[in-house]
C-alpha positions in Angstrom: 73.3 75.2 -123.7 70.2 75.9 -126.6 68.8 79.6 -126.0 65.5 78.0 -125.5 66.7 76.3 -122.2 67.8 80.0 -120.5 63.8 80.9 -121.1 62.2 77.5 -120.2 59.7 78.0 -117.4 58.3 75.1 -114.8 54.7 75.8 -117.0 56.3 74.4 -120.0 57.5 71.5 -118.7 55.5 68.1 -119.1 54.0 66.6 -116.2 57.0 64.3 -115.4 59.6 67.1 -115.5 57.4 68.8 -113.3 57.8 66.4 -110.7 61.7 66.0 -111.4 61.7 70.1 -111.4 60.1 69.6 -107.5 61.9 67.7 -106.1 65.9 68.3 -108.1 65.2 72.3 -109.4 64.6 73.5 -112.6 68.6 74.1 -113.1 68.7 70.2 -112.7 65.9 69.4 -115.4 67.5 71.9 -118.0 70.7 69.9 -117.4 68.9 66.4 -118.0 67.1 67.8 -121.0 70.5 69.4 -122.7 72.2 66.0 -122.0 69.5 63.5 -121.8 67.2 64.5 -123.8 65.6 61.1 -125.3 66.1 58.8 -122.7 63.5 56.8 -120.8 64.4 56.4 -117.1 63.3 53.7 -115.0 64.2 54.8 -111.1 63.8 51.2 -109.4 62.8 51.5 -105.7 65.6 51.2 -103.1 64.7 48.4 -101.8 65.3 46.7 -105.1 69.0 47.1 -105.1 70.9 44.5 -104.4 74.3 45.5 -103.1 73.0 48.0 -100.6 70.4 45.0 -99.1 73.9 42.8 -98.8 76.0 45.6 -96.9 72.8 46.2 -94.6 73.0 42.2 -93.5 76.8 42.2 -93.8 77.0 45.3 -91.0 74.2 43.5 -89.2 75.0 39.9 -88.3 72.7 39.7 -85.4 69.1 40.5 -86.8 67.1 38.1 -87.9 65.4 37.7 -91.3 62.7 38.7 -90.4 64.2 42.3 -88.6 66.2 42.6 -91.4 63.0 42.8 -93.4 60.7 44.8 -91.5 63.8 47.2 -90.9 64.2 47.3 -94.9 60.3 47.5 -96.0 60.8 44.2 -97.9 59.5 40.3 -97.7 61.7 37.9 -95.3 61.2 35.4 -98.3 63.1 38.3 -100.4 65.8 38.7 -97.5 66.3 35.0 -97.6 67.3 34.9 -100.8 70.3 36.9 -99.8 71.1 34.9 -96.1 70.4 31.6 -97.5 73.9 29.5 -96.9 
């Protein structure tokens, strides 16, 4: 790792990495600037996932859409789209 990483300090960091320093630890936003460095992240919300939304009605047979939904924090209309036969 760059010798300027071993005397980086949470001050120096922008506001994003701040927030990313928060919540993973500054050891975890040295690592993502040493191999990242660059990038632009988009970090979708759960919800928008698909294959996690299919396991969830797969394990869950008996809800209906609309449980599903208010379970999940989404629309029914989005659940349908995955219960529609």
């Amino acid at each position: 790792m760059n010798i300027l990483y071993e005397d980086l300090r949470y001050e120096d960091l922008t506001k994003d990495l701040k927030l990313l320093a928060d919540v993973l630890g500054m050891d975890t936003v040295k690592v993502l600037l040493a191999e990242l460095s660059g990038l632009n992240f988009y970090i979708p919300h759960i919800q928008s996932l698909e294959n996690p939304i299919r396991r969830f009605i797969e394990k869950n047979p008996t809800l209906t859409d609309k449980q599903i939904a208010v379970k999940l924090g989404v629309s029914e209309v989005y659940i349908r789209k995955f219960t529609k036969k």
